[in-house]
N, C-alpha and C positions, 0 to 999 in steps of 0.2 A: 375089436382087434386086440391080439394079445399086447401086452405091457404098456397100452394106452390106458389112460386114465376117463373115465365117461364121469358127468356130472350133472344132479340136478343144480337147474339156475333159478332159486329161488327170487321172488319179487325184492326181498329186500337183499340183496346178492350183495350191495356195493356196501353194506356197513356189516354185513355178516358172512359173506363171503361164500363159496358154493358148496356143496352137498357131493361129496368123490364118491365113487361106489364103490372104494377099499374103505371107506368111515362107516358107508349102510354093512357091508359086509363084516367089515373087525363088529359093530356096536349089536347089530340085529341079527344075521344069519350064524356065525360063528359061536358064541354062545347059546343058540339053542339045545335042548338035551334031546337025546335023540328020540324019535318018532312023532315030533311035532312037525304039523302042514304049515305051510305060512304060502298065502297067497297075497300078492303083490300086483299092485295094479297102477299103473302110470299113462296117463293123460299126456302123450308127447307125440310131437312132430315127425319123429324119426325114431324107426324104430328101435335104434340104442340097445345099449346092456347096461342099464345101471345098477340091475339086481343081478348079477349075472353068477345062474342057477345053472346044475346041470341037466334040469328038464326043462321045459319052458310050455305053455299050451296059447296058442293064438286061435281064431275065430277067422282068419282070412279067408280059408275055403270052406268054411262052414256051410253046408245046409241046414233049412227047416229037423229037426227031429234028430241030426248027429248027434253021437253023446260026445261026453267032453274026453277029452283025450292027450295025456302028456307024453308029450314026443325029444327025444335028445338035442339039447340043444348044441345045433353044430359052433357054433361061437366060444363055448365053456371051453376054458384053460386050467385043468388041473393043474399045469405046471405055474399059473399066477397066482391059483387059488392058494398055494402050499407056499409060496414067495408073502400072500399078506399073512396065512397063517403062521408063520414063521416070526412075522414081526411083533405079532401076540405075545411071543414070548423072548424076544429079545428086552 
């Protein structure tokens, strides 16, 4: 949801505190140089945005034999994405 904040809850959460997905975006996604893939894979309850990309590919309706396939992800908010870019360089 736009201008919520999504977050891994790591095991040691209570002395290290949690994992925002503006920290994975400012530290991992934003400095990449361009034409690099990075596939992201998260083991979670619910299906979240904590990488929150503008393609996304899931396996929900998957058959036998489909090929893989990245679809727009309806969730993506350029206009949050440009809000933590923004903070990069504040």
């Amino acid at each position: 949801v736009e201008s919520y904040d999504e977050a891994i809850i790591p095991s040691d959460f209570e002395t290290s505190g949690l994992i925002r997905d503006t920290l994975i975006f400012k530290t991992l996604i934003a400095p990449m140089k361009d034409g690099v893939t990075v596939t992201c894979m998260f083991d979670a309850c619910d299906k979240g945005v904590i990488c929150e990309l503008p393609y996304c590919w899931s396996t929900k309706n998957d058959r036998p034999g489909d090929s893989v396939q990245m679809v727009l992800n309806d969730d993506f908010s350029f206009v949050r994405m440009l809000k933590v870019v923004k903070t990069l360089y504040e």
